[in-house]
C-alpha positions as a printed NumPy array, in Angstrom:
array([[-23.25 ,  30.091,   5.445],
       [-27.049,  31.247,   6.81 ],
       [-29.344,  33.31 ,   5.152],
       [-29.789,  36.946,   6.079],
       [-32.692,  37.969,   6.612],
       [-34.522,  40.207,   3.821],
       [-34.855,  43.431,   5.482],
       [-34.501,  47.239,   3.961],
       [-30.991,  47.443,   5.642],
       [-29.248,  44.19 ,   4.171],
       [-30.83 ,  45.396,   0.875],
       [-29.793,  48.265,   0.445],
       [-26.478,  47.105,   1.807],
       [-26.107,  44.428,  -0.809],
       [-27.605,  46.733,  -3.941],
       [-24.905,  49.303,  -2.619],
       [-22.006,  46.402,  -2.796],
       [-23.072,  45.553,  -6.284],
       [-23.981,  48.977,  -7.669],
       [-20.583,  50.317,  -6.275],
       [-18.836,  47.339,  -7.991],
       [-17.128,  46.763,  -4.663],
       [-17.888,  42.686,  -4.339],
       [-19.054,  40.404,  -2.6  ],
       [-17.568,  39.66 ,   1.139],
       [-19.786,  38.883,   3.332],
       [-23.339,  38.444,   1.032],
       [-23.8  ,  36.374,  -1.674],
       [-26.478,  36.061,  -3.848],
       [-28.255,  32.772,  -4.24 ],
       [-30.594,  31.79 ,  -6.843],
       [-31.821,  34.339,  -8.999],
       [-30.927,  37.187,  -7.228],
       [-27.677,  35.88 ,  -9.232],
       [-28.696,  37.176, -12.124],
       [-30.366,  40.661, -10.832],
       [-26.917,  40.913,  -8.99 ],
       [-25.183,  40.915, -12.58 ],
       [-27.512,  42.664, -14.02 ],
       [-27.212,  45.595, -11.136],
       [-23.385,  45.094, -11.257],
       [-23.16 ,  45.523, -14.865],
       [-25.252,  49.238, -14.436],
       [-22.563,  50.191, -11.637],
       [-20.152,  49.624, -14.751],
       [-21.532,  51.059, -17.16 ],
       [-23.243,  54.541, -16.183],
       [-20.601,  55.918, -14.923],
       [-18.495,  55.046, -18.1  ],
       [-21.66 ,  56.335, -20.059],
       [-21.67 ,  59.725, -17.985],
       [-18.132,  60.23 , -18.494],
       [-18.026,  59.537, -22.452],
       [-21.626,  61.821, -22.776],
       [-19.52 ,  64.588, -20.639],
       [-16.424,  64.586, -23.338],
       [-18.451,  64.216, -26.18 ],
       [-20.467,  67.427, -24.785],
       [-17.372,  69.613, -24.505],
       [-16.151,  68.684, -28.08 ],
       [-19.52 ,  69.691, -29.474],
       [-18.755,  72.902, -27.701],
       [-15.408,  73.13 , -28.426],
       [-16.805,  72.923, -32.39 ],
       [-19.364,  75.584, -31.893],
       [-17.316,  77.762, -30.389],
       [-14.441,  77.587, -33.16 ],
       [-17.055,  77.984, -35.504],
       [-18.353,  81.104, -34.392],
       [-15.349,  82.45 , -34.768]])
């Protein structure tokens, strides 16, 4: 195993492997890009599960409203 070197390309290549939750194949993080690398994983998680639980909880407020008006 060699370092990579730090350039924009392998960056954004390895931020779009963790965001993406795809995994780790041919980088891996050393040091304590470890923990950035969790840390970044953990967002790829979690937003979209946030952005899906905000859009159901938006269409049972409307749901509400609109029964209400009724």
């Amino acid at each position: 195993m060699n370092a990579i070197e730090p350039t924009w390309d392998n960056l954004l290549y390895f931020s779009g492997v963790t965001l993406l939750s795809i995994g780790f194949g041919d980088l891996l993080p050393v040091g304590l890009i470890r923990l950035f690398a969790i840390i970044e994983g953990a967002i790829g998680i979690l937003l979209p599960s946030a952005f899906f639980i905000k859009s159901i909880y938006q269409e049972q407020v409307n749901i509400f409203l609109s029964s209400r008006d009724e």
